[in-house]
N, C-alpha and C positions, 0 to 999 in steps of 0.2 A: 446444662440445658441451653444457655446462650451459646453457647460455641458451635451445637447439634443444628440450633435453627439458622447462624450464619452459613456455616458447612451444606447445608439442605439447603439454601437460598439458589435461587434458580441463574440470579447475577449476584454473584459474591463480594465481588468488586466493586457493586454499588452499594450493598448493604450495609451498616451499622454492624459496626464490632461489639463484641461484648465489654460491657462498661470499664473495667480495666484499663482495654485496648482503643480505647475509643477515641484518645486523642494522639495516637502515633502518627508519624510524620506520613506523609503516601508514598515514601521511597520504601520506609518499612514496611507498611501494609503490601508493597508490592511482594516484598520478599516472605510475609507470609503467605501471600497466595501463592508463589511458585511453591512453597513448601507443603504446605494442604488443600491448594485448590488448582493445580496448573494445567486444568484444560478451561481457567477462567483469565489465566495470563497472557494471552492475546489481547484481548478486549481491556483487561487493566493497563496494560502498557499504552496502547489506545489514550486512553483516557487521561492519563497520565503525562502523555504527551502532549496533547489536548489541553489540558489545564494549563502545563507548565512552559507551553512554546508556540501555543499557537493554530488551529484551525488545519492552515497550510502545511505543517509539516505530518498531517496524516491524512487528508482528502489530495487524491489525484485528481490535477487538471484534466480537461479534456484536450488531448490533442492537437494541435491547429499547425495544420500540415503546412500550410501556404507561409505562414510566419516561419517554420521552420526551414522551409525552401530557403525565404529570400534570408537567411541565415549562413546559407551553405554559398560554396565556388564551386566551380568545377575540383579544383585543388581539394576540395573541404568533402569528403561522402560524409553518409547522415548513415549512422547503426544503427537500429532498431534492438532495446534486451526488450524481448517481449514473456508477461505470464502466459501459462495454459490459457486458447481460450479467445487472445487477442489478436485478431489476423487484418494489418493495416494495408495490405494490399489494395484492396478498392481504392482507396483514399491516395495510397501512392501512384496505382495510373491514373487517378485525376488530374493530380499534380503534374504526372508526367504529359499527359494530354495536354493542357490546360496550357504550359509552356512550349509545346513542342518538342519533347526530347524523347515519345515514346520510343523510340528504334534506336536511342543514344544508352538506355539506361537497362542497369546490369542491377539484377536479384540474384543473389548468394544467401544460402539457406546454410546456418552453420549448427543444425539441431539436426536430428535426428528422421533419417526419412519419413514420409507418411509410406503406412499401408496401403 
C-alpha cells in the first residue's frame, strides 16, 4: 500500500519512500525512479543537482550580450547552440548597432530552414 501511494504521488521525487526505503542514499533513489517512475527523472536529476552542487549548475543565466561582445576580437566569432524557441537576433543587432558593425556582421543559420 506504501509503494501504490509513492508510485500515484504526483511528484515522486519529492515524496517519502516507503519505510524500508526511507533512508537510501538520493543516487539510489534516483535509480529507483528511472526504474518505476521515469517520466519524474527529469525533475529528480534537477534536484539532485541542486542539493549536491549548487543552484548554478541547473538555473540558466540570462544572456548579456554586451559582456559577451567585449569577450570576443574580430579573430574570436561568438556561436550561438540555441533550444527551440530562443531567437537572439534582436539582441545581436543591437549589439551590432550599438558598436557600429551592422553592415560588417555575417548570420549563418546552421539548423534547419524555416517554412
Amino acid at each position: 500500500m506504501q509503494w501504490k501511494k509513492w508510485y500515484n504521488d504526483e511528484k515522486a521525487e519529492e515524496a517519502d519512500l516507503p519505510k524500508a526505503y526511507k533512508e537510501i542514499s538520493k543516487f539510489h533513489k534516483l535509480l529507483l525512479l528511472r526504474a518505476l517512475r521515469p517520466d519524474r527523472l527529469t525533475n529528480a536529476l534537477n534536484l539532485f543537482i541542486y542539493e549536491s552542487m549548487g543552484q548554478m549548475y541547473v538555473e540558466q543565466s540570462v544572456l548579456d550580450i554586451d559582456a559577451t561582445y567585449k569577450e570576443t576580437s574580430p579573430t574570436t566569432p561568438i556561436f550561438f547552440v540555441l533550444f527551440p524557441g530562443v531567437e537572439p537576433i534582436g539582441e545581436i543587432n543591437q549589439i551590432a548597432q550599438k558598436y557600429g558593425f551592422m553592415d560588417k556582421k555575417l548570420t549563418i543559420s546552421m539548423g534547419r530552414p524555416r517554412d
